[in-house]
C-alpha positions as CSV (number, residue, x, y, z in Angstrom):
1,X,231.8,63.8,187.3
2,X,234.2,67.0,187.1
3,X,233.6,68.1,183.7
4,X,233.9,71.8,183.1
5,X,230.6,73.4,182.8
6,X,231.6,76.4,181.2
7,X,231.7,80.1,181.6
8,X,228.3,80.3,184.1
9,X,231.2,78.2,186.0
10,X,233.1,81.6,186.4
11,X,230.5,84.1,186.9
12,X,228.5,82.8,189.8
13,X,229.2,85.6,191.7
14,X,228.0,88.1,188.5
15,X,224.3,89.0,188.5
16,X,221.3,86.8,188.6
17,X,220.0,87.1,184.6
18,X,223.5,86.5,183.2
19,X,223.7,83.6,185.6
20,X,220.5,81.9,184.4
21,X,221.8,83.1,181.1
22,X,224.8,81.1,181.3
23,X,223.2,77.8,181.9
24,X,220.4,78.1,179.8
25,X,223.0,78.8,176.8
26,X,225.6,75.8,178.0
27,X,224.0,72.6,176.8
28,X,227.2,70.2,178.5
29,X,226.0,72.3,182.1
30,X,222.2,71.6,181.3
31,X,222.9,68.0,180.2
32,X,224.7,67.4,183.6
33,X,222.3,68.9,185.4
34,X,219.3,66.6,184.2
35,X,222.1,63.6,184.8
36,X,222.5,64.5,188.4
37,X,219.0,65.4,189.3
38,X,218.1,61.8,188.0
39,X,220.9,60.0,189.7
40,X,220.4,62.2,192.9
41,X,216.4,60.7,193.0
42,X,216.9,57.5,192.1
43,X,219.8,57.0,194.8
44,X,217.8,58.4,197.2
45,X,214.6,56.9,196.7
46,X,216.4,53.6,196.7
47,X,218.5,54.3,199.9
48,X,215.9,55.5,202.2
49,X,213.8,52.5,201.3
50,X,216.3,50.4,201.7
51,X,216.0,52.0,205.9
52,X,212.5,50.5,205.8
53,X,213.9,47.0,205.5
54,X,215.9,47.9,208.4
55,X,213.5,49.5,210.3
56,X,210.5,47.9,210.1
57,X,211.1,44.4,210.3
58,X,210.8,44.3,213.9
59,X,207.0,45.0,213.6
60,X,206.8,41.8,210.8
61,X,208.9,39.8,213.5
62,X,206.3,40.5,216.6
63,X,203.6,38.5,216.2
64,X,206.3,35.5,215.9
65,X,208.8,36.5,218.6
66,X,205.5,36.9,220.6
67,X,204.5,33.5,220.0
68,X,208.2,32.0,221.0
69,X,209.5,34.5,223.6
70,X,205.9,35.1,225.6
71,X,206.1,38.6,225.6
72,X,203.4,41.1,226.0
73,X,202.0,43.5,223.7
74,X,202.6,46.3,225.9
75,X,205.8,44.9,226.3
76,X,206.7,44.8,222.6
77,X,204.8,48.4,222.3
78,X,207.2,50.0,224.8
79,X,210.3,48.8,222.7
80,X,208.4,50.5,219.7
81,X,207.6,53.5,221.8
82,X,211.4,54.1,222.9
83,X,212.5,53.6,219.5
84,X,210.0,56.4,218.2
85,X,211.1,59.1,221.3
86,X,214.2,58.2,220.5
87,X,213.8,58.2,216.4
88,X,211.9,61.9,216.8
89,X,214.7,63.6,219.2
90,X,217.5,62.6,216.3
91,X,215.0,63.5,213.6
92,X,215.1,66.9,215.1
93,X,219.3,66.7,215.9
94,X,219.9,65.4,213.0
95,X,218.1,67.4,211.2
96,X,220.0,70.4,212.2
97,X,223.7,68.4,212.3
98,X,222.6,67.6,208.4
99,X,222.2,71.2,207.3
100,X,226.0,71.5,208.1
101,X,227.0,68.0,206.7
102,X,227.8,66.3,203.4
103,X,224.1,64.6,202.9
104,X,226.3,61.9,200.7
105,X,228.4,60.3,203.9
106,X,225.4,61.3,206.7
107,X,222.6,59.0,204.9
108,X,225.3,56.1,204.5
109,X,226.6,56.2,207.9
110,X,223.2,55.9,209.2
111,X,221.8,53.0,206.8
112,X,225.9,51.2,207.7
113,X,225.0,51.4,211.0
114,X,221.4,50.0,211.3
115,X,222.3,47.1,209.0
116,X,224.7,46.4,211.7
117,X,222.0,46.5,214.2
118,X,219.8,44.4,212.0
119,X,221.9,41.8,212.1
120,X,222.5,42.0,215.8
121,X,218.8,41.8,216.6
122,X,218.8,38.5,214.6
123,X,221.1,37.2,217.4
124,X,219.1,38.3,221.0
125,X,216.5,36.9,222.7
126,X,216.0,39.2,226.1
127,X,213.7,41.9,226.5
128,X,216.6,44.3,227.5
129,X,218.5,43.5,224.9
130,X,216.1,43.6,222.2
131,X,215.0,47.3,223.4
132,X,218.9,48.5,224.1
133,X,219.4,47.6,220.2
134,X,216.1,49.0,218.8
135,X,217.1,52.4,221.0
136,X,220.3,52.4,218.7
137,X,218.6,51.6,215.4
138,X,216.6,54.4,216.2
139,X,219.5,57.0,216.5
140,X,221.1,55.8,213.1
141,X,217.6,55.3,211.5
142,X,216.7,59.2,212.1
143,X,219.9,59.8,209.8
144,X,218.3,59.3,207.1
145,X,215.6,61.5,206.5
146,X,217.4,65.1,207.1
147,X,219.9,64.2,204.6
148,X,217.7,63.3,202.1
149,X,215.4,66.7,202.7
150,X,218.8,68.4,202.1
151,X,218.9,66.5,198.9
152,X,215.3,67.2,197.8
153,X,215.9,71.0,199.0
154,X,218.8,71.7,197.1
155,X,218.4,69.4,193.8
156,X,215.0,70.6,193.2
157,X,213.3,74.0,192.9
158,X,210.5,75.4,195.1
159,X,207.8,75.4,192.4
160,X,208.2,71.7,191.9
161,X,209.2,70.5,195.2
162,X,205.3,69.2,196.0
163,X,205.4,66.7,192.7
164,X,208.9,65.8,193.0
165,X,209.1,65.0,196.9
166,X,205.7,63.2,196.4
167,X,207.1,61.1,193.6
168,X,210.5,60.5,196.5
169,X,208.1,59.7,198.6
170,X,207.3,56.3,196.7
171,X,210.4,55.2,198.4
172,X,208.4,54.6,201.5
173,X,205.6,52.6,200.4
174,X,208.4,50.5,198.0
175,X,210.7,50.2,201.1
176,X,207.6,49.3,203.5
177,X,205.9,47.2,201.2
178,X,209.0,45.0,200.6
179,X,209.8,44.4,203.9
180,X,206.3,43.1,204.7
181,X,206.5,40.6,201.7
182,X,210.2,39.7,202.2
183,X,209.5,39.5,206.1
184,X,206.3,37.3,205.9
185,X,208.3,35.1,204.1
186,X,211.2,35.0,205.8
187,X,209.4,34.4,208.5
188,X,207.5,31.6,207.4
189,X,209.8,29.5,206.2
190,X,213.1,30.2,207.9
191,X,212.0,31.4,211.0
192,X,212.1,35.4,212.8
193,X,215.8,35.9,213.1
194,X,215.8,35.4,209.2
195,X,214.1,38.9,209.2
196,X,216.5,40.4,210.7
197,X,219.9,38.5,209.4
198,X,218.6,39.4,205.4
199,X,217.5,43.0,205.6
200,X,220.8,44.0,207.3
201,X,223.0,42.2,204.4
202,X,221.2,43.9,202.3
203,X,221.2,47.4,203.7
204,X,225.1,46.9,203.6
205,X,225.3,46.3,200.1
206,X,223.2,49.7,199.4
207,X,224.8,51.9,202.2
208,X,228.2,51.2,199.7
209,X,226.3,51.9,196.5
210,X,224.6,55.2,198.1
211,X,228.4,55.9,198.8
212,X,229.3,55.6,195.2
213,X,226.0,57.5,194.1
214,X,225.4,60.9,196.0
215,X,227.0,64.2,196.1
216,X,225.6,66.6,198.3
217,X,224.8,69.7,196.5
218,X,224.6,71.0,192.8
219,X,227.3,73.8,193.9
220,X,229.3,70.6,195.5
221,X,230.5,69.5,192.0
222,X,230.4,73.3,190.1
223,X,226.6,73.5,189.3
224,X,224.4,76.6,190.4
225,X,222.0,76.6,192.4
226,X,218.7,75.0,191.1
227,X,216.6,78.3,190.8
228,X,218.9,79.0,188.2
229,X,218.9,76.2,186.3
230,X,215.1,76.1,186.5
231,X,215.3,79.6,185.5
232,X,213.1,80.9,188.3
233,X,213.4,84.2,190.3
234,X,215.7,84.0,193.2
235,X,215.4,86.6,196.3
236,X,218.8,87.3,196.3
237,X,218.6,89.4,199.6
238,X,217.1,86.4,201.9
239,X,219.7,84.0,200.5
240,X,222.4,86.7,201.6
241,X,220.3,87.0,205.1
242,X,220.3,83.2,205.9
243,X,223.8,82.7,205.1
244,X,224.3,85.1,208.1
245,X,222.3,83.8,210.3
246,X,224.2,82.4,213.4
247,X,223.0,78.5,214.5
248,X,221.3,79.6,217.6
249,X,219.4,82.0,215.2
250,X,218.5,79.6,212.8
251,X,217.2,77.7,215.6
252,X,215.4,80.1,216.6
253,X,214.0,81.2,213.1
254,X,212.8,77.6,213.0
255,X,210.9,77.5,216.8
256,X,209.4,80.8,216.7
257,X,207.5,80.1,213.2
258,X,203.5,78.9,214.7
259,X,202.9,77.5,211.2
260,X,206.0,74.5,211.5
261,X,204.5,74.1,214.9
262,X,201.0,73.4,213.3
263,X,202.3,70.7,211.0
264,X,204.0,69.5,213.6
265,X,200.7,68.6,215.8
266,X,199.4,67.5,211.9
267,X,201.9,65.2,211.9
268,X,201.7,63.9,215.2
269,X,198.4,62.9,214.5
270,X,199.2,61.4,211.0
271,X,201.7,59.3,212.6
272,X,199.6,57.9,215.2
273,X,197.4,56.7,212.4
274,X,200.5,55.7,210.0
275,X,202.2,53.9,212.8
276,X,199.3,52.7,214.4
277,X,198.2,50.9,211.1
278,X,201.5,49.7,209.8
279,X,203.3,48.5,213.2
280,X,200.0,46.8,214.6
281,X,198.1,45.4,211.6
282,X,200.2,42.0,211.3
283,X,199.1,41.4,214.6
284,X,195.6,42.7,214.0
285,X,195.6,40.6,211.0
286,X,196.4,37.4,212.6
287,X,194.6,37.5,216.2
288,X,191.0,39.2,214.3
289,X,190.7,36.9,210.7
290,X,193.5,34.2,211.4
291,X,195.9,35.5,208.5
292,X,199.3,34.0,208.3
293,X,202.6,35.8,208.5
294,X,202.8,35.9,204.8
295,X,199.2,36.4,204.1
296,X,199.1,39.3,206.5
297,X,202.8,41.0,204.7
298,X,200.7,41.0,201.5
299,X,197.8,43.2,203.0
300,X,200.0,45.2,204.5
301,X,202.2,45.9,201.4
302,X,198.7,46.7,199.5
303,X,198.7,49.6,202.4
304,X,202.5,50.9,201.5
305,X,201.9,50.1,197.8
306,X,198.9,52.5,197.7
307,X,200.6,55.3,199.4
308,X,203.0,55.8,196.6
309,X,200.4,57.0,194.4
310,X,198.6,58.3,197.5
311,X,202.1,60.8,198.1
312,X,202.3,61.3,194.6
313,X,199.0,62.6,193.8
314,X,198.7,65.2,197.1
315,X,202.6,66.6,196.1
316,X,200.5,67.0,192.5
317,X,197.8,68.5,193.2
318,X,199.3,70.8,195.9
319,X,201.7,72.3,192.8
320,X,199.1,72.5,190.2
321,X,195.9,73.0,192.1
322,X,196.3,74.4,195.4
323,X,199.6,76.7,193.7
324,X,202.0,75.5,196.2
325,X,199.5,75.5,199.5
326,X,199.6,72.3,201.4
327,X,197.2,72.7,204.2
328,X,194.0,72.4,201.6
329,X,194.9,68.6,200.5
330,X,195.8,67.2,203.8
331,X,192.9,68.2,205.2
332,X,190.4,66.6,202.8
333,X,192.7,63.6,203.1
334,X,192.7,63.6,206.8
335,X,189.0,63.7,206.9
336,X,188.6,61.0,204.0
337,X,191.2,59.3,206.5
338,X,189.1,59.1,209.2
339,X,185.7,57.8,207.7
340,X,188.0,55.1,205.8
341,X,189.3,53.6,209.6
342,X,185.6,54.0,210.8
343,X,184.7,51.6,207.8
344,X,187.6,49.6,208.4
345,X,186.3,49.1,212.1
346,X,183.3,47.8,210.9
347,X,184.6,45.7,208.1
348,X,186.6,43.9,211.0
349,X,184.9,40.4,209.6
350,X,184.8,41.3,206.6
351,X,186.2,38.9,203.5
352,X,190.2,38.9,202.2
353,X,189.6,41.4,199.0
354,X,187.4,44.0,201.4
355,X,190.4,44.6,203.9
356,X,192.6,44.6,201.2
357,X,190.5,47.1,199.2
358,X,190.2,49.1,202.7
359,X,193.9,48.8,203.3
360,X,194.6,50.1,200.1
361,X,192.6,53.1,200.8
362,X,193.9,53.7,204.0
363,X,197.7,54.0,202.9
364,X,196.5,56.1,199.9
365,X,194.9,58.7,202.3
366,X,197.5,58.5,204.9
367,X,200.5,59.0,202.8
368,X,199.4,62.4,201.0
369,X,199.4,64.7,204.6
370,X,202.9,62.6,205.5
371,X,204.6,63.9,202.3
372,X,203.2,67.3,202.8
373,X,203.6,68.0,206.0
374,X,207.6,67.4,205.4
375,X,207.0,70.1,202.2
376,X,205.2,72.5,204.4
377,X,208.3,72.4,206.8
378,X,210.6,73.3,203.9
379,X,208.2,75.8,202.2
380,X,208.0,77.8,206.2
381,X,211.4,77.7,206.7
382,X,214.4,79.3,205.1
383,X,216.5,76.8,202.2
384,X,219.4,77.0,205.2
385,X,217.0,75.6,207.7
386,X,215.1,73.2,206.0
387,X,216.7,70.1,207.8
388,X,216.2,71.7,211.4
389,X,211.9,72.6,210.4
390,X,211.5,68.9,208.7
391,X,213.6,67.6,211.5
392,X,211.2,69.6,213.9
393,X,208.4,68.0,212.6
394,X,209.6,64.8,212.1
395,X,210.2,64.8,216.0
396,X,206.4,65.5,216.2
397,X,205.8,62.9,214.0
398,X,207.5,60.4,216.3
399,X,205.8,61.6,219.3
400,X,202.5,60.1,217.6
401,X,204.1,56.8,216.6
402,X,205.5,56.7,220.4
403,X,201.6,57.2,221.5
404,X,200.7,55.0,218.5
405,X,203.2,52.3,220.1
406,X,202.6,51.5,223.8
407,X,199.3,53.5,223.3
408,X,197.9,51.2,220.6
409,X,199.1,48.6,222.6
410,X,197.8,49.4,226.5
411,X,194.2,50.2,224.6
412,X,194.3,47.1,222.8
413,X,195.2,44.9,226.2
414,X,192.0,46.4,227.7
415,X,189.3,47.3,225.0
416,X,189.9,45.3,222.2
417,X,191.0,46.5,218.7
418,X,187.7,48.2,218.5
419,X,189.6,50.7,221.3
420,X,192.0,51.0,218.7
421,X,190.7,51.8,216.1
422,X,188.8,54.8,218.1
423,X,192.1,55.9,218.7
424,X,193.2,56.0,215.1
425,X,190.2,58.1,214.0
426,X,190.2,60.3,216.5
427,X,193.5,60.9,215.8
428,X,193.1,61.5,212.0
429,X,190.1,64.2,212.7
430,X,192.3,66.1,214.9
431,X,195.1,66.3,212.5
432,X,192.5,67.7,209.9
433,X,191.8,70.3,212.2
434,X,195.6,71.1,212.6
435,X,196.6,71.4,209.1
436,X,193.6,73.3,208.8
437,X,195.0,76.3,210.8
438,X,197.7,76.4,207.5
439,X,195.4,76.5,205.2
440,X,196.1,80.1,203.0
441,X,199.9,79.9,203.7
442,X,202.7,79.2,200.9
443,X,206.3,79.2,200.7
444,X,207.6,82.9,200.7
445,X,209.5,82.5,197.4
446,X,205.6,81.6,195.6
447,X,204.2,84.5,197.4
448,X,204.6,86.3,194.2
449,X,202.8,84.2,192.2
450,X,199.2,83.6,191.8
C-alpha cells in the first residue's frame, strides 16, 4: 500500500507536536496505520509459529526414532544440545545482522530455509546426519525471532509493548501446541518421517505468504514513527544519539548494560525449565504412565496452549500494574514455577486429567518470564539495539536449553526422571532470584511516568 498520507508525510523533519499533529488530524494516515499494525501482528504471529512446526518436531519424532534407530537418550540430547549452542550464538548474530536488515525478507529466508531442512530430516537415518541437519535448522531457525523483535519494536509503542508482545507471544504456544497434535498423529498413523515431510510443506507455503505480508518499518512505506502516532513523548535527543552510534558502539552499549546481563541468566534458567519440559515430556510421558504418541502431543499442547494466556497476562499486568517494570511478575511466576514442578514430581502416578491440569499450569507459569525477559531486553536497550539485547539474551536462553538438552538427558540416564525434575526446579528458583536483581528498573522512555 503506497497511498499518500498526507501533509505529516512532508513535515517529518518539522518539530515533534506538529508531527503528532499531523497524524492525529489525517484520518486516511491513522486508518493505515491501524491496517498495518493489524496485518504486521497477525503475519507475524502466524509466521513465527509456523517455525515451531519446523522446529520442534524432532522432539515429537524422538521417542519413535528411538524405538526404530536404537539410539540413546544422551545421544538424541546432544543433537538437541548442538542445535541450542548453535540456535543461541545466531540468536545473538542475528540479532544484530536484523537491526540492519529488511525484517520482511530476514524472517522468510529463515522459515524457506528450515522447511528445506524439515523435509531433509524426513529422508536420514544416521546419527551424523541427523545432527549435521539439526546444526543447520538451528542457524535458519534463530532468524526468526530478531526480525520479529524489530517488528514488535518498531510497530508498537513502548507503553504498550508488555500487552502487545505478550498477546505475539501466543504464537508460541499456537505454533508448539500444533506441532505436538499434528506430530502425534503423524506419527501414529503414517510413521516419523511424516513429521518431518508435512511441517516443512507447510512452512513453505507460509515463508511465501509472510513474503507477501510484511514490511519492515512504519517509516518503510511513509508512516512516522509509532510514538507519534500513539501520540506519546519522544526523547528526540537519544533518537539523534543512537542514530550515531557506530556498530562496535552499539555493541558495546548492549554488553556493558548489567541489567540485559541479568535477564539473560533469568532466561537461562527459564529455558532450562521451558526446554526441559517441552523437548523431554513425550518421552517422560510415554516411559513413566505409558501414553501414546498422540495421547502424549495432547498433554503437551495443554502446556503450549496455557502459555498463551500465561504470556498474555504477565505482558498485562507488567503495563497496567507493575507501570512498565518486568522483574516483579517474573519473579512471582518463577517461584509459582518452581512449587508447580515440585507437585508435578510427585504427581508422577498421578491420573490423565491431574498431569494435564499440572501441565497446564506449568506452561502458564513458564511462558510469562519468557515473554518478559525478551521486553526487558528491549526496554534496557536503545530502539536501535533492540535486536542485538533480545538477541543477547536469547543466546542465554539457549545456553539453558543446551543444559536442558544433554543435561536433562545424562541426569535422566543415571537418576531417573525424579533427577530431572530436581534439575528443573532448581533451575526455576534460581531464575527468580535473577530477575529479582531487576526488580525497580523500567525502560528509560517510562522513567517519566509514575
Amino acid at each position: 500500500m503506497t497511498a499518500s498520507y498526507g501533509n505529516f508525510t512532508e513535515n517529518l523533519s518539522s518539530s515533534q507536536d506538529s508531527q503528532a499533529s499531523d497524524i492525529v488530524h489525517c484520518p486516511l494516515a491513522r486508518k493505515n496505520y491501524r491496517y498495518w499494525r493489524l496485518r504486521i501482528m497477525y503475519s507475524i504471529m502466524l509466521g513465527y509459529a509456523t517455525y515451531y512446526l519446523v522446529r520442534m518436531n524432532f522432539s515429537m519424532a524422538m521417542p519413535a526414532i528411538e524405538a526404530e534407530l536404537g539410539y540413546t537418550k544422551t545421544q538424541l540430547g546432544w543433537i538437541l544440545s548442538v542445535h541450542s549452542i548453535i540456535y543461541g550464538i545466531g540468536k545473538f548474530v542475528n540479532g544484530y545482522i536484523s537491526d540492519r536488515s529488511n525484517a520482511r525478507y530476514f524472517m522468510t529466508c529463515g522459515l524457506f530455509g528450515s522447511a528445506l531442512i524439515s523435509v531433509f530430516m524426513g529422508l536420514g537415518s544416521g546419527l551424523i546426519i541427523f545432527t549435521a541437519l539439526w546444526s543447520v535448522n538451528a542457524w535458519l531457525q534463530s532468524m526468526g525471532w530478531p526480525p520479529v523483535v524489530r517488528l514488535l519494536t518498531h510497530w508498537f509503542s513502548p507503553r504498550e509493548l508488555g500487552t502487545k508482545w505478550g498477546f505475539w507471544a501466543a504464537s508460541h504456544g499456537i505454533g508448539g501446541a500444533a506441532i505436538m497434535i499434528l506430530g502425534g498423529y503423524l506419527i501414529e498413523y503414517y510413521g516419523w518421517r511424516y513429521a518431518f515431510f508435512i511441517p516443512g510443506a507447510l512452512a513453505f507455503c507460509i515463508a511465501v505468504f509472510l513474503l507477501n505480508r510484511l514490511r519492515d518499518t512504519p517509516e518503510s512505506i511513509g508512516l512516522p514513527p509509532v510514538e507519534r502516532y500513539k501520540k506519546e513523548a519522544i526523547d528526540e535527543l537519544s533518537l539523534a544519539q543512537d542514530e550515531k552510534l557506530t556498530h562496535w558502539e552499539q555493541i558495546k552499549l548492549v554488553l556493558g548494560n548489567p541489567l540485559i546481563w541479568y535477564v539473560g541468566m533469568g532466561n537461562l534458567c527459564v529455558y532450562i525449565v521451558r526446554m526441559g519440559v517441552f523437548t523431554w515430556a513425550p518421552t517422560f510421558l510415554k516411559e513413566m504412565k505409558g501414553y501414546t504418541p498422540l495421547s502424549s502431543g495432547w498433554q503437551v499442547a495443554s502446556f503450549e496452549i496455557a502459555g498463551i494466556s500465561g504470556g498474555f497476562l504477565a505482558g498485562w499486568i507488567s503495563d497496567k500494574v507493575f507501570h512498565g517494570r518486568r522483574g516483579p511478575v517474573s519473579v512471582l511466576y518463577m517461584i509459582a514455577l518452581g512449587f508447580s514442578l515440585f507437585y508435578f514430581l510427585q504427581s508422577s502416578l498421578g491420573s490423565p486429567m491431574l498431569d494435564t491440569l499440572v501441565m497446564i499450569a506449568v506452561g502458564y507459569l513458564v511462558y510469562g518470564p519468557q515473554v518478559l525477559a525478551g521486553v526487558a531486553a528491549a526496554d534496557f536497550a536503545s530502539k536501535k539495539a533492540a535486536g542485538t539485547a533480545t538477541g543477547l539474551i536469547g543466546t542465554f536462553a539457549y545456553a539453558g536449553a543446551a543444559l536442558s538438552g544433554v543435561g536433562t538427558g545424562l541426569i535422566v540416564d543415571m537418576c531417573g526422571w525424579s533427577g530431572g525434575f530436581v534439575f528443573f526446579i532448581t533451575a526455576a528458583f534460581l531464575g527468580a532470584g535473577f530477575f529479582a536483581l531487576t526488580w525497580h528498573h523500567r525502560a528509560s522512555v517510562l522513567k517519566q511516568e509514575v
